[in-house]
N, CA and C atoms as an extended XYZ file, in Angstrom:
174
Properties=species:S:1:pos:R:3:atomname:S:1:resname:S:1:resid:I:1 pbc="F F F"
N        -5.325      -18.968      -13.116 N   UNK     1
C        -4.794      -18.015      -12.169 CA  UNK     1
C        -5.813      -16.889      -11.999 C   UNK     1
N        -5.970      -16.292      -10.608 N   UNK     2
C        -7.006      -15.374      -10.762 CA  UNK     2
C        -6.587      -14.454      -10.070 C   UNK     2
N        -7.490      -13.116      -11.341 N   UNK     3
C        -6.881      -12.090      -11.006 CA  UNK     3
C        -6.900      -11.200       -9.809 C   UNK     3
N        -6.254       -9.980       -9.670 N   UNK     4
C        -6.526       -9.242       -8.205 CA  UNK     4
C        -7.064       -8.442       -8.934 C   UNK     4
N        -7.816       -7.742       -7.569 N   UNK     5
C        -8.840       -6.991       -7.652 CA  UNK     5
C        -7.930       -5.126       -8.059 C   UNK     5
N        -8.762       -4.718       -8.533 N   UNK     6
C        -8.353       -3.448       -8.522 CA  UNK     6
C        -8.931       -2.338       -7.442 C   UNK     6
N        -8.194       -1.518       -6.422 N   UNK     7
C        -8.242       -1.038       -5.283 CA  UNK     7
C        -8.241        0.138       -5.274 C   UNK     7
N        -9.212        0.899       -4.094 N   UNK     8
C        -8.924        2.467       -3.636 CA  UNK     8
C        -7.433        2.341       -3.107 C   UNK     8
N        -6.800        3.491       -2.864 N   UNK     9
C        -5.421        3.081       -2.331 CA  UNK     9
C        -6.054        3.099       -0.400 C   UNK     9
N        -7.006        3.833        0.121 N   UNK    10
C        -7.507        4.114        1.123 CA  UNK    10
C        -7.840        2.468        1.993 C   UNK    10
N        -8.444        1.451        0.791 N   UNK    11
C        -8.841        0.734        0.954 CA  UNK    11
C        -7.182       -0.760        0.948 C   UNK    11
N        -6.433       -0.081        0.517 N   UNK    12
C        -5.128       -1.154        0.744 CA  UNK    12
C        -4.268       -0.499        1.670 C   UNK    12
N        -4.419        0.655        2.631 N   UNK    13
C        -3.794        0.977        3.508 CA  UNK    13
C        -4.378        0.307        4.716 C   UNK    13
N        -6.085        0.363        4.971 N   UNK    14
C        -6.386       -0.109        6.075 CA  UNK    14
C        -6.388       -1.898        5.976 C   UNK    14
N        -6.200       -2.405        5.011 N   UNK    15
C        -6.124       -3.453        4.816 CA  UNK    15
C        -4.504       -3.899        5.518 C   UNK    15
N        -3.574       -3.065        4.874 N   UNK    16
C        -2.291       -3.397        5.609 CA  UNK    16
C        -1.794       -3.525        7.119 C   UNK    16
N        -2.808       -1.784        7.224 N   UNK    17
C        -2.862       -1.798        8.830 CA  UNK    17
C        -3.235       -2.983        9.763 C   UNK    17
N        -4.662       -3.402        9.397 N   UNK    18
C        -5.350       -4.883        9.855 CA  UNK    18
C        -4.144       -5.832        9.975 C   UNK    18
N        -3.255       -5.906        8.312 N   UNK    19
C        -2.480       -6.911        8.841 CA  UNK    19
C        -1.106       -6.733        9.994 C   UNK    19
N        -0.596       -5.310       10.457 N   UNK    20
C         0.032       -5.035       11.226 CA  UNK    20
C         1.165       -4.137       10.646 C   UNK    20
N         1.200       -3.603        9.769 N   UNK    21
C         1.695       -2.333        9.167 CA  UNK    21
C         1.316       -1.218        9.706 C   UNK    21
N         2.658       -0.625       10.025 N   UNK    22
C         2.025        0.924       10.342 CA  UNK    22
C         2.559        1.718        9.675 C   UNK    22
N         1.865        3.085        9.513 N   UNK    23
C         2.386        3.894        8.533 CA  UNK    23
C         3.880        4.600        9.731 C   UNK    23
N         5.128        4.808        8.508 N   UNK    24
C         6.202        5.219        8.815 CA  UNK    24
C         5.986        6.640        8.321 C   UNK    24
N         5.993        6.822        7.134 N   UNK    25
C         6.059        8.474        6.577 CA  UNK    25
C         5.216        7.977        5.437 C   UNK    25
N         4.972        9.977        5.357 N   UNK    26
C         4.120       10.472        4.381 CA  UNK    26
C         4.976       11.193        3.748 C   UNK    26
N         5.282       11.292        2.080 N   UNK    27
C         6.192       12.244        1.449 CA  UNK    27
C         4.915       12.446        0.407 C   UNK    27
N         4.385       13.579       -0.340 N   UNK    28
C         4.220       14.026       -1.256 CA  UNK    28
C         2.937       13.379       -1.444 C   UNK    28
N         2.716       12.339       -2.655 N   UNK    29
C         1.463       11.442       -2.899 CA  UNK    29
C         1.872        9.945       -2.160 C   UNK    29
N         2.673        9.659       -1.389 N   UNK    30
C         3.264        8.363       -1.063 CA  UNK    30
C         3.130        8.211        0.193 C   UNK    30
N         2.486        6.530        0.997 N   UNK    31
C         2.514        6.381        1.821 CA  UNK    31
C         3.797        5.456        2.196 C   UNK    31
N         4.372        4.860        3.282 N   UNK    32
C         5.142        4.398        3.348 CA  UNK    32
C         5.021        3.229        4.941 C   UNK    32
N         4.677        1.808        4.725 N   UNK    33
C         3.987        0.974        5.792 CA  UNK    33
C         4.843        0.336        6.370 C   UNK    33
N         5.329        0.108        7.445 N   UNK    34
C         6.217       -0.978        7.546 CA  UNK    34
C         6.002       -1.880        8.662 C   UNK    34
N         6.442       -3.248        8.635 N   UNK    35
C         6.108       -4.037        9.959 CA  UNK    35
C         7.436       -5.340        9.603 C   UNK    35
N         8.144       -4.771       10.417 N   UNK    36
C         9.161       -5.789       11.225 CA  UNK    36
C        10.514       -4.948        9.965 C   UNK    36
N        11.125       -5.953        8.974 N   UNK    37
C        12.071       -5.653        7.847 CA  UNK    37
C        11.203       -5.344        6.502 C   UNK    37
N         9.917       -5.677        6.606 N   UNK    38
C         9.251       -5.284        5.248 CA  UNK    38
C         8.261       -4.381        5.403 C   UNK    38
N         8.909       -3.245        3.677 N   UNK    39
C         8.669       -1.599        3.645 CA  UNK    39
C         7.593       -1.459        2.449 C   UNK    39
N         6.916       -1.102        2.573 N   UNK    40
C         5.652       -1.425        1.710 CA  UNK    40
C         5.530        0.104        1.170 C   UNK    40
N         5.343        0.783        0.132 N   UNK    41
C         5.195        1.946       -0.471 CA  UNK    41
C         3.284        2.062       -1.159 C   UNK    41
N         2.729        2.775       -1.150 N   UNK    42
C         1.584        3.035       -1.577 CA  UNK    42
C         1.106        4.095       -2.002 C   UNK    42
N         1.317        4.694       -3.137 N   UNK    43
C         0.451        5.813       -4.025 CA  UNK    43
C        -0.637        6.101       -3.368 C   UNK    43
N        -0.638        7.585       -2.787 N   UNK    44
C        -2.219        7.745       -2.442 CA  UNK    44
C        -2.750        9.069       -3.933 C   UNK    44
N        -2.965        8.422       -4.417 N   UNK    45
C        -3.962        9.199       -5.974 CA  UNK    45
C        -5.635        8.864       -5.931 C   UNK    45
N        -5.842        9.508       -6.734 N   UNK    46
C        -7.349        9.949       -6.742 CA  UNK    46
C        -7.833        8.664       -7.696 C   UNK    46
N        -7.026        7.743       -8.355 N   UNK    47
C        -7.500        6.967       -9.279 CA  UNK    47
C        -7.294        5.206       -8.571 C   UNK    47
N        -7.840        4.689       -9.035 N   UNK    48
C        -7.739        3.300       -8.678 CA  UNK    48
C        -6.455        2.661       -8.576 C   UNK    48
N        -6.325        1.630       -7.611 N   UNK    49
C        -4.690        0.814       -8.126 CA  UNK    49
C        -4.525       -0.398       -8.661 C   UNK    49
N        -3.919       -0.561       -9.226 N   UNK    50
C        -3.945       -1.940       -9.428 CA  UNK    50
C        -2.672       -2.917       -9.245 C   UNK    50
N        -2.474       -4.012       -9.964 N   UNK    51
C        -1.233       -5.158       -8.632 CA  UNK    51
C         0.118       -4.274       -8.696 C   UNK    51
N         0.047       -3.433      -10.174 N   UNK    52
C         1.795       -3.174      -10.564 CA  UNK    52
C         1.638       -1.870       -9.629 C   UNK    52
N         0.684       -1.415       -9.172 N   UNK    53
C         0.735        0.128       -8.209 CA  UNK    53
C         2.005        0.269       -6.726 C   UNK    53
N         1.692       -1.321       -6.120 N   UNK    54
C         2.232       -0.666       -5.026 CA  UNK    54
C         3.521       -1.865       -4.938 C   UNK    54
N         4.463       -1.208       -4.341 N   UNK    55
C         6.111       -1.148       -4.439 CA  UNK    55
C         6.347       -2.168       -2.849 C   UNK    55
N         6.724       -3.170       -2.606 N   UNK    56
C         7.134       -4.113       -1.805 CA  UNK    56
C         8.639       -3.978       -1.641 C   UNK    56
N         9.479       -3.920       -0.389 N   UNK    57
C        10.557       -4.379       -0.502 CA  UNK    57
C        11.074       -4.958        0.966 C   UNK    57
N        11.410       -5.904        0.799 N   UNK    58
C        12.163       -6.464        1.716 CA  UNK    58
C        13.779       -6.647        2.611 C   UNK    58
């Protein structure tokens, strides 16, 4: 099994965007993406992310 990469959060927002996510809201350190029923959450921090960082829900 191979692993994922560890990410800027800058760098998994425009990645989402590409795939057709747009940002809904900004609260505090949190981005918030959504496209169609699925809500995608993303830490924007100064430190790297990694797989358990960002919050999926459907």
């Amino acid at each position: 099994m191979s692993k994922l990469p560890i990410l800027k959060s800058k760098d998994v927002v425009k990645a989402l965007e590409r795939l057709g996510f747009v940002i809904i809201r900004s609260k505090g350190s949190h981005l918030q993406l959504k496209r169609g029923n699925i809500l995608v959450t993303v830490p924007i921090h100064t430190f790297l992310l990694d797989k358990n960082s960002i919050n999926f829900k459907f």
